[in-house]
C-alpha positions, 0 to 999 in steps of 0.5 A: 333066892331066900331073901322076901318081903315081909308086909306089916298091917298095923290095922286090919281095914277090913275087919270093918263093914263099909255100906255101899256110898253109891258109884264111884265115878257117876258119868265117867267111861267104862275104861275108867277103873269100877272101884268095887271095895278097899284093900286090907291097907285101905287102898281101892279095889278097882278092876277094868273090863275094857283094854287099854292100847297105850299100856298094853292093858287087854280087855277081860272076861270075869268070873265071879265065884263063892259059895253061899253067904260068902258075900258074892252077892253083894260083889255082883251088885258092886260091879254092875252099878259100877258099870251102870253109871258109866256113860257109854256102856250097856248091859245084857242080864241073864238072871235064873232067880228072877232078878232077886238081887237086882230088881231096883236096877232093871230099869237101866239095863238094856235087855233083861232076861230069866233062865231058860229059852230066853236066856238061851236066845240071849247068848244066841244074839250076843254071838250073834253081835260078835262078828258085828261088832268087830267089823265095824271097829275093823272098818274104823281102824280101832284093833280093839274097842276104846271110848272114842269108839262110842262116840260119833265117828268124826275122826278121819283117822276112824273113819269107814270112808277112805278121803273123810270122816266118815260121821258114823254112829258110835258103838258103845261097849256091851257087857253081857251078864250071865248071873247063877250061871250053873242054872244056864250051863245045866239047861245049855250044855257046858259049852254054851259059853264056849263061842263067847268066852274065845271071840267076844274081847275083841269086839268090845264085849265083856263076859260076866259070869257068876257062879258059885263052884267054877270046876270043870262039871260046871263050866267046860275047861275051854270057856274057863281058859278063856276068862282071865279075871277072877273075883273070888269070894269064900270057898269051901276048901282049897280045892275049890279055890283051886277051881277058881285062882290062879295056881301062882296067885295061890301059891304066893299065899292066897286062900279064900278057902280059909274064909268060907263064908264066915267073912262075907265081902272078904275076897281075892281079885285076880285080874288084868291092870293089877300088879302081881303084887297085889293079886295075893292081897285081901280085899273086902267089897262094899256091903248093900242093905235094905238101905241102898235100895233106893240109892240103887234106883237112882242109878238104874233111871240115870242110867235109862235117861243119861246112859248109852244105846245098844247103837245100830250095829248091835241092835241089827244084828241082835234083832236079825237073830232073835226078832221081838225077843228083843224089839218087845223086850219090855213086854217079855220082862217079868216087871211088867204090871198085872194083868188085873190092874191097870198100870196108871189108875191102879183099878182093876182091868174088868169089862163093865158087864163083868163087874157084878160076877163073883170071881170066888163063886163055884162055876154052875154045873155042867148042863145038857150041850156043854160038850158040843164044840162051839165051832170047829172039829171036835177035840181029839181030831187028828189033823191031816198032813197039810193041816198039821203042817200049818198048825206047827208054822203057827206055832213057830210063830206064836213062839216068837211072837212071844219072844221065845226065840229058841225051840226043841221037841220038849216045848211041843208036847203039850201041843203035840198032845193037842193036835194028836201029833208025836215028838218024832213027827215035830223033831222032823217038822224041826229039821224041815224048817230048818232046811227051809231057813225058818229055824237054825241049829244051835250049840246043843243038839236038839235045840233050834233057833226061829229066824225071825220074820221081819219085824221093825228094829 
């Protein structure tokens, strides 16, 4: 029983920063393992998403941890561009920073949304997506999602008819990101992920989360549980590693607490597919520059012209959920041009009686009849019953006519404002249309999610 095993390191491979080269396996399968940086011996750090049947590997969650300057940042763009090169997968991102880190990619992610109401519309549509999901692998006999399931169903053996192949679309695997999580979980409640983390490995979806502090004021225990894989980076002490790491993992001699963020890249993966041996080990992941940039947009337009589609069983039953948050959800994206500038020409989108007016010019003072309405009821009106009523299925409809797909009391008050209505009076509207089907309740009190009206997927 005191007999170990001593590892000698004659050199420290980690000791050296080594840039990003670009994916490791451009066009491969999302099975395949995503080589995200090098052991402390040279090795390769590789981690799996999707299960394996015939090693008995299971599918997994990740969460990514470490505080600031500790290199988590460069580990995220590690995984994802691996990910993004892969042929029969698709990414849904949550990005609170408005996509400070990823922005060169946002090309080849299918569905990109910042914080908020359309992150929390996102999580809606993925648990939507869930049982989606699983049916249609249960109705083509796969027990959990493989790369043949992305491909085209001509296979008798995966077939949803009983005497023949069936030549149904494939279902690629879905990774549904949720980047600065704290920022999402604070909006959300803590248990806005909890749905997800338990159902989502078996539909062939894998949870990302990253976050710089997994403790249990951040993310509730029960989504925690449900994540199995870690890639931890520098903490601020052993008790937050504790957060993070598996207690075994830390007590064979694993501290990413001595690290801090004075190693950025140095970190820990804990994870499904790797031996025991090796989870205590020190790895370092690959280190993206100013130069990797447009290496990073070579994989974003590979990954826009070569890479997979949602598919039909996602696209529905996202659509179902949230409408033209994601039918429109190249108009809802923060990359879009200005409104001042055409997006081909480059010159200014000016009507041509407008171009002699000074935009820097002082508006002309106020003369006599400037205060008449210029049609309509005078501001200041309150509206009758009916007439309120009309106004606030309006404004349902202007949600989600801009794609903001999940609504509350708060997102009214300007309008209540307006219309001399009170928060009472719309969280009653709220609870109506509930009941007439317009809207559903979600995880968080108080927070309702617009059915959509039907829209072409």
């Amino acid at each position: 029983a005191r007999r170990g095993e001593l590892v000698i390191v004659p050199e420290d491979m980690l000791s050296d920063v080594i840039e990003w080269q670009g994916p490791s396996l451009p066009g491969g399968s999302i099975a395949d393992p995503l080589v995200i940086g090098r052991y402390d011996d040279g090795s390769p750090l590789m981690l799996w998403l999707p299960g394996d049947p015939d090693t008995g590997r299971n599918a997994t969650h990740l969460l990514i941890s470490g505080m600031t300057g500790s290199g988590k940042g460069d580990g995220a763009l590690n995984v994802l561009t691996e990910i993004m090169s892969r042929k029969d997968v698709v990414v849904f991102l949550s990005d609170p920073k408005a996509f400070q880190d990823f922005r060169p990619l946002l090309p080849g992610i299918t569905w990109a949304v910042e914080g908020g109401a359309p992150t929390e519309a996102m999580v809606q549509a993925i648990q939507a997506a869930i049982p989606a999901r699983t049916r249609w692998l249960g109705a083509h006999s796969y027990r959990q999602w493989v790369p043949q399931a992305a491909e085209q169903q001509n296979d008798p053996v995966h077939s949803c008819q009983p005497d023949r192949a069936c030549g149904c679309e494939g279902m690629p695997f879905l990774v549904g990101w949720m980047e600065e999580a704290a920022n999402t979980l604070r909006y959300m409640g803590e248990d806005a992920f909890n749905g997800i983390a338990q159902e989502a490995r078996a539909a062939g979806v894998s949870f990302v989360i990253s976050l710089q502090r997994a403790s249990y004021d951040q993310v509730s225990t029960t989504t925690r549980a449900s994540i199995p894989s870690v890639l931890c980076f520098g903490v601020n002490g052993a008790g937050e590693a504790g957060f993070a790491m598996p207690d075994e993992v830390l007590a064979a001699g694993a501290d990413p607490g001595v690290w801090k963020n004075r190693k950025p890249g140095y970190c820990y993966l804990c994870s499904t597919g790797i031996p025991d041996d090796r989870l205590p080990t020190p790895a370092r992941t690959w280190r993206f520059t100013i130069r990797s940039i447009s290496l990073m947009e070579a994989v974003a337009q590979w990954a826009a012209r070569h890479g997979a589609r949602p598919g039909l069983i996602t696209d529905q039953a996202v659509t179902a959920t949230v409408g033209r948050a994601y039918t429109e959800r190249d108009q809802h994206t923060t990359d879009q041009p200005t409104p001042e500038e055409d997006d081909v020409t480059g010159e200014p989108l000016v009507d041509e009686e407008d171009t002699q007016i000074d935009p820097e010019r002082d508006l002309d003072g106020s003369e006599a009849g400037d205060d008449i309405p210029i049609f309509g009821d005078s501001t200041g009106r309150k509206p009758g019953p009916e007439e309120a009523r009309q106004l606030f299925a309006h404004a349902l409809a202007e949600f989600e006519a801009a794609g903001q797909m999940v609504v509350g009391p708060k997102d009214f008050l300007d309008w209540c404002e307006r219309h001399q209505l009170s928060r009472p009076w719309v969280s009653e509207r709220l609870k109506e249309a509930a009941i007439e089907g317009r809207l559903e309740p979600t995880a968080k009190a108080g927070r309702w999610r617009i059915v959509p009206q039907l829209v072409d997927a």
